[in-house]
C-alpha positions as CSV (number, residue, x, y, z in Angstrom):
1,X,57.7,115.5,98.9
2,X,55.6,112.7,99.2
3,X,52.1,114.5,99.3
4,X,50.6,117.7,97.9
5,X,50.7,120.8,99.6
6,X,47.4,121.5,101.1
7,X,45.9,124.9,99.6
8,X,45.1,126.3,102.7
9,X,47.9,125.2,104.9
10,X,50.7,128.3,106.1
11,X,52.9,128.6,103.3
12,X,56.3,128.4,105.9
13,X,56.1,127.1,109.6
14,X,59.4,126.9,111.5
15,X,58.7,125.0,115.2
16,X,61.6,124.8,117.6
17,X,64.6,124.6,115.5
18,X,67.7,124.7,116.5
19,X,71.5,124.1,115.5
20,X,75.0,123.8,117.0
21,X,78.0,124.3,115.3
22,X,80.5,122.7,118.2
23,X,80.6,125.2,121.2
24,X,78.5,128.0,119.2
25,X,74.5,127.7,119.5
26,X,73.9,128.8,116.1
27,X,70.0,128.5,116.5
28,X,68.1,127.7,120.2
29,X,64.6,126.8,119.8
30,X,63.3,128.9,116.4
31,X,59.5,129.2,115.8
32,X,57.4,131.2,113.9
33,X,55.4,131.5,110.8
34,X,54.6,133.2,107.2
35,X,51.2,134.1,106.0
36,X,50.3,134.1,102.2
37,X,51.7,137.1,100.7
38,X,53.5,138.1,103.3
39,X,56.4,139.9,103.5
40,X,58.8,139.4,106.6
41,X,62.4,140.7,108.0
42,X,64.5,138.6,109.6
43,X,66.8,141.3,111.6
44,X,69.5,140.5,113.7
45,X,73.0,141.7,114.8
46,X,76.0,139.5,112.9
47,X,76.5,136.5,113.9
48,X,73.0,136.2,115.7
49,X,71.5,133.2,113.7
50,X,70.0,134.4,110.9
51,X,72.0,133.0,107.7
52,X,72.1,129.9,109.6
53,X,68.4,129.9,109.5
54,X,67.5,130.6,106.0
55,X,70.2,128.0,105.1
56,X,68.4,125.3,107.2
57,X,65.1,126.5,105.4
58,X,66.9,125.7,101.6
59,X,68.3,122.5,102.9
60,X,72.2,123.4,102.5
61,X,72.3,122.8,106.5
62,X,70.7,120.2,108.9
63,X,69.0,121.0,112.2
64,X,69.6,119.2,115.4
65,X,66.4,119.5,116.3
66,X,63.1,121.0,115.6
67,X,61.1,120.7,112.4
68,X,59.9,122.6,109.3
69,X,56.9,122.4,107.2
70,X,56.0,123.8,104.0
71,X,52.2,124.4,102.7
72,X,51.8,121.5,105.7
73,X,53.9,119.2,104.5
74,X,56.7,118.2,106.3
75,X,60.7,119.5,105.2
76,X,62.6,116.8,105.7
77,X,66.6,117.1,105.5
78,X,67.1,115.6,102.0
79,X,63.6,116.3,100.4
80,X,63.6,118.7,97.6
81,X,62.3,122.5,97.4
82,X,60.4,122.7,94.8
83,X,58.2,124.9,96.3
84,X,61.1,127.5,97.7
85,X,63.1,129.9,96.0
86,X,66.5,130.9,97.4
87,X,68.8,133.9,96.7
88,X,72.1,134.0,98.9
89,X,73.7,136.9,100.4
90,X,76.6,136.4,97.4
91,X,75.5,136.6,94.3
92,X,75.0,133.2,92.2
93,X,75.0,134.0,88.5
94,X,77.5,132.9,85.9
95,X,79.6,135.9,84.7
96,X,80.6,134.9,81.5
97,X,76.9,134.3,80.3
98,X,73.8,136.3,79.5
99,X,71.1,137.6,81.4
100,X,69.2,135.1,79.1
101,X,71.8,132.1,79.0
102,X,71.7,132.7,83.2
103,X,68.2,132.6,83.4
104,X,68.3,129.5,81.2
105,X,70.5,127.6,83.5
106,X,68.9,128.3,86.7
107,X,65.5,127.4,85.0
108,X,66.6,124.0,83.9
109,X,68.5,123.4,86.8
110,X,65.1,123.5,89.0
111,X,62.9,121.3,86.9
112,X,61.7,124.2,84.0
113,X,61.7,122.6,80.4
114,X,60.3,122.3,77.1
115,X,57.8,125.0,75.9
116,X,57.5,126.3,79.5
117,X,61.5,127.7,79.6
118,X,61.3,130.6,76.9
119,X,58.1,132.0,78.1
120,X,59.6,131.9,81.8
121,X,62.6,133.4,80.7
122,X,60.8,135.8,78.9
123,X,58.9,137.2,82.2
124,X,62.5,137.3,84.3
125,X,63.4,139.4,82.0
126,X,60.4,141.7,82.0
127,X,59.8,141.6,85.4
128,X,63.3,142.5,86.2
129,X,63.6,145.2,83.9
130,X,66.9,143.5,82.0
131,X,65.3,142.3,78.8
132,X,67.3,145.9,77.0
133,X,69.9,143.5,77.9
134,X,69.0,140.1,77.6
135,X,72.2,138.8,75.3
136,X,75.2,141.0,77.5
137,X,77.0,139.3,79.6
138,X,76.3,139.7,83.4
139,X,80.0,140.8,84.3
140,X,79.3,144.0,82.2
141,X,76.4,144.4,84.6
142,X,75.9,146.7,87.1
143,X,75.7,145.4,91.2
144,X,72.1,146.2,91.2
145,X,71.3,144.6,87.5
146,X,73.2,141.7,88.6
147,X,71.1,141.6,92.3
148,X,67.6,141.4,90.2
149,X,69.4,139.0,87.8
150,X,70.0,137.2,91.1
151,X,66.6,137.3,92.0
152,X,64.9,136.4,89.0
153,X,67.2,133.4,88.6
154,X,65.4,132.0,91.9
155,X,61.7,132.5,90.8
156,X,62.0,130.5,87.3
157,X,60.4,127.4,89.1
158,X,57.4,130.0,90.4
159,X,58.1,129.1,93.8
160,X,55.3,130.1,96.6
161,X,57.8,131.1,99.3
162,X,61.1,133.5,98.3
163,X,64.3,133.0,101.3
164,X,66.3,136.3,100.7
165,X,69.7,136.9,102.4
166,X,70.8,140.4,102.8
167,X,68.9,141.4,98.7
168,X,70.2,144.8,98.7
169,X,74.0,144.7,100.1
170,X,75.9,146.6,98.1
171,X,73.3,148.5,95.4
172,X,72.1,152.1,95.3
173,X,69.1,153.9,96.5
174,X,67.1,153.5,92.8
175,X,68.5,149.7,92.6
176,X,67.3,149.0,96.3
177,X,63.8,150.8,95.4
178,X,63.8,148.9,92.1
179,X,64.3,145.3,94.3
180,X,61.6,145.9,96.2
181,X,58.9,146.8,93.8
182,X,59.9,143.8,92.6
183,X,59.1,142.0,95.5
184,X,56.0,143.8,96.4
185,X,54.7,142.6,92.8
186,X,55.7,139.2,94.0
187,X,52.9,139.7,97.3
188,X,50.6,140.4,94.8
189,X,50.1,137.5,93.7
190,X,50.7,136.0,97.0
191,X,54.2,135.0,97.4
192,X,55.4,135.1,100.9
193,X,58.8,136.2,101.1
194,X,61.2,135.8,104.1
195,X,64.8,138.2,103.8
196,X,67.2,139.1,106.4
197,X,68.6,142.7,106.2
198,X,70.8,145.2,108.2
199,X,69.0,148.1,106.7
200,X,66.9,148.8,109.7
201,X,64.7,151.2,107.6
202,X,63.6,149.0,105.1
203,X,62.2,146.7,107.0
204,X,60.2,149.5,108.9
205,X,59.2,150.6,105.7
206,X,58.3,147.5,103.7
207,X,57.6,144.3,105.9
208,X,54.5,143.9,107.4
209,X,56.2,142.1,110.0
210,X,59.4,142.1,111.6
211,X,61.3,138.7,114.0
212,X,64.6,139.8,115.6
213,X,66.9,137.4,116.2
214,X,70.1,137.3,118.8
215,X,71.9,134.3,120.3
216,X,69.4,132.3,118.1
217,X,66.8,133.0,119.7
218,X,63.5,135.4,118.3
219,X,63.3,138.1,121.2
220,X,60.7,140.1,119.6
221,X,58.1,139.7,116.7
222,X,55.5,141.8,115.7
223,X,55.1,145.1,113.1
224,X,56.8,148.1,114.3
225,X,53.8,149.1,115.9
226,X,53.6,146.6,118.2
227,X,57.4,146.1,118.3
228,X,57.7,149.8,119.6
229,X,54.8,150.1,122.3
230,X,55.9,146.8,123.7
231,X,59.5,147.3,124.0
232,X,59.8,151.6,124.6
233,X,56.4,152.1,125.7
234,X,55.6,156.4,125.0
235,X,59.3,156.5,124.3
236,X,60.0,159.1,121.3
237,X,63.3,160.2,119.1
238,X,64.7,163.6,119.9
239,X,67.2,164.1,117.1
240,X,68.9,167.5,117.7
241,X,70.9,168.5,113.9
242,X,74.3,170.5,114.1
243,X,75.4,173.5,112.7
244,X,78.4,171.9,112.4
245,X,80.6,168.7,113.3
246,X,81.2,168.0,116.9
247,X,84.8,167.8,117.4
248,X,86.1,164.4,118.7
249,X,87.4,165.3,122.1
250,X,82.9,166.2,122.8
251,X,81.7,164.3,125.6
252,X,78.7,162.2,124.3
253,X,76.4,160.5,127.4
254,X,75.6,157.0,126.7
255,X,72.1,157.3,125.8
256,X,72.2,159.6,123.4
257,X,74.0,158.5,119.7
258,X,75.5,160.8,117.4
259,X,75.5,160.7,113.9
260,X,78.3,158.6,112.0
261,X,79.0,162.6,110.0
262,X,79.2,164.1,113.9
263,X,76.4,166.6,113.4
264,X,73.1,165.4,114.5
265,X,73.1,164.2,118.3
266,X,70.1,161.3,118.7
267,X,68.8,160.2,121.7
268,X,65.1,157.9,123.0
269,X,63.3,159.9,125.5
270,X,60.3,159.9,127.7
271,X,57.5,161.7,126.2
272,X,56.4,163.2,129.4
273,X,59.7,165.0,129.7
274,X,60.3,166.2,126.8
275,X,61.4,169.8,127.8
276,X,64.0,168.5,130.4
277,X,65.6,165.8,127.6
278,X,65.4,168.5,125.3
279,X,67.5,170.8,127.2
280,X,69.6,167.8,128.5
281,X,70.7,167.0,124.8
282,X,71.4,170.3,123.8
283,X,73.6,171.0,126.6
284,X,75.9,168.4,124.9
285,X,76.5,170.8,121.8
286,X,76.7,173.6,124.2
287,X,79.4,172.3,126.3
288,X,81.5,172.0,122.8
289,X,80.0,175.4,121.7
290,X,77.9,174.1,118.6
291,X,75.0,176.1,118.0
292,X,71.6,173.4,117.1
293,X,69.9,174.4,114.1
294,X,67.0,172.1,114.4
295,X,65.1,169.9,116.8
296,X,63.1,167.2,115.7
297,X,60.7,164.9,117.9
298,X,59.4,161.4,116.4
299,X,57.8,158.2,117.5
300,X,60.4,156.0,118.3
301,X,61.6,153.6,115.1
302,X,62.6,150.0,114.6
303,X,66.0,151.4,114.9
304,X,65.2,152.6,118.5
305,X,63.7,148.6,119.6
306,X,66.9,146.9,117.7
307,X,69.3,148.8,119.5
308,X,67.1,148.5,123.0
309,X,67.2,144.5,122.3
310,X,70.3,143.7,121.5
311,X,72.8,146.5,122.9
312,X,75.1,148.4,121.3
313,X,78.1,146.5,120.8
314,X,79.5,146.0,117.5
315,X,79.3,142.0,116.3
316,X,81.8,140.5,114.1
């Protein structure tokens, strides 16, 4: 970059970008922001543009048109990241090495050197809970050892923005709770931190904002709060739970949603009408002659305003 970033500039500002890939509009006219320290979730059904965007923040792709600008200054298409930090959706660490040896590389490989290397390693390590096993090799690891690995591999430069893709694919529940302690000790000290992720509740959970994307385009931004009362209004969950499975041949109405096990039936209702949707749902377990063993009414979730925005249809 040919200037320094100016201290008070937004960390990330993405204006109008977009990106074709022949006859598919992979991106149509992009924009928002990140805020120091912020965390934000990129959601989107498959295909809908998200990948493509992270990969046009890192650089491995070129926009059309549109531009990008980090800390103020502008990203240009060849100009390095040294202020970004990137961890793809498939995991980039060297098998055959170390946690150590790994974090050794990656250090080097973006600029860290000299007497600055071992103490960086040395806080990966920490911070990522592997220096137990610093000198194993990472195919002994683990998927969730090898995801922080991943992670910590990115942050050796001490980047001020963090681009995840899909962080938590594939790990358990403790790995996944692990990851993003992590990252909340990252806000701390005021990283902002863009991921994409098809765990709906995580990002209702953890980002303080949320962008979804479909067709390339952002049709909603906003935390939950605001995503929910702008999208469903007093809309609420009525989740109805089973005695037992629904058998297959059950006749489910479209808006309601039953549960991928078959015994909780799920469905986003008026508030003012509760006692009629009530009765409406559970007449769907009575028709198969399934008693209901519990009712349970909520504010509606993120999961409710995805689903309302960008239908119901499976993307591949």
């Amino acid at each position: 970059m040919d200037s320094a970033p100016a201290p008070d500039a937004v960390p990330l500002a993405i204006v109008d970008a977009s990106k074709r890939f022949g006859t598919v509009q992979a991106l149509s006219g992009v924009s928002f922001e990140v805020e120091r320290g912020e965390l934000i979730g990129l959601l989107g059904p498959n295909g809908a543009g998200k990948t493509t965007l992270i990969r046009a923040i890192a650089g491995r792709i070129t926009l059309d048109s549109g531009s990008m600008r980090v800390s103020g200054t502008p990203l240009l298409p060849r100009d390095p990241r040294p202020t970004l930090g990137v961890v793809p959706q498939e995991l980039a660490v060297y098998p055959l090495l170390t946690a150590r040896e790994n974090l050794e590389v990656f250090g080097r490989l973006n600029g860290v050197d000299g007497t600055d290397l071992p103490a960086r390693v040395q806080w990966a390590l920490e911070w990522s809970d592997l220096k137990d096993r610093a000198g194993e090799p990472t195919k002994r690891f683990s998927g969730g050892m090898k995801r922080r690995l991943n992670i910590a591999c990115s942050l050796m430069h001490r980047p001020s923005v963090l681009l995840l893709d899909e962080p938590t694919v594939g790990v358990d529940p403790q790995s996944r709770e692990r990851i993003y302690e992590m990252l909340a000790s990252l806000q701390r000290e005021g990283m902002s931190i863009v991921l994409t992720t098809h765990h709906l509740e995580e990002a209702q959970d953890r980002c303080q904002r949320v962008l979804i994307i479909d067709h390339g385009r952002i049709v909603a931004s906003g935390t939950v709060t605001e995503l929910v009362s702008r999208t469903l209004g007093a809309a609420r969950t009525l989740e109805l739970t089973l005695d037992r499975p629904l058998d297959g041949a059950a006749a489910i109405p479209a808006d309601v949603t039953l549960s991928s096990d078959r015994t909780a039936l799920r469905s986003v209702v008026n508030g003012a009408h509760v006692d009629r949707d009530v009765a409406r749902v559970a007449a769907v377990a009575a028709a198969a002659g399934v008693p209901v063993r519990d009712i349970k009414l909520t504010g509606a979730s993120l999961q409710d305003v995805f689903i309302a925005l960008t239908g119901r249809e499976l993307r591949e």
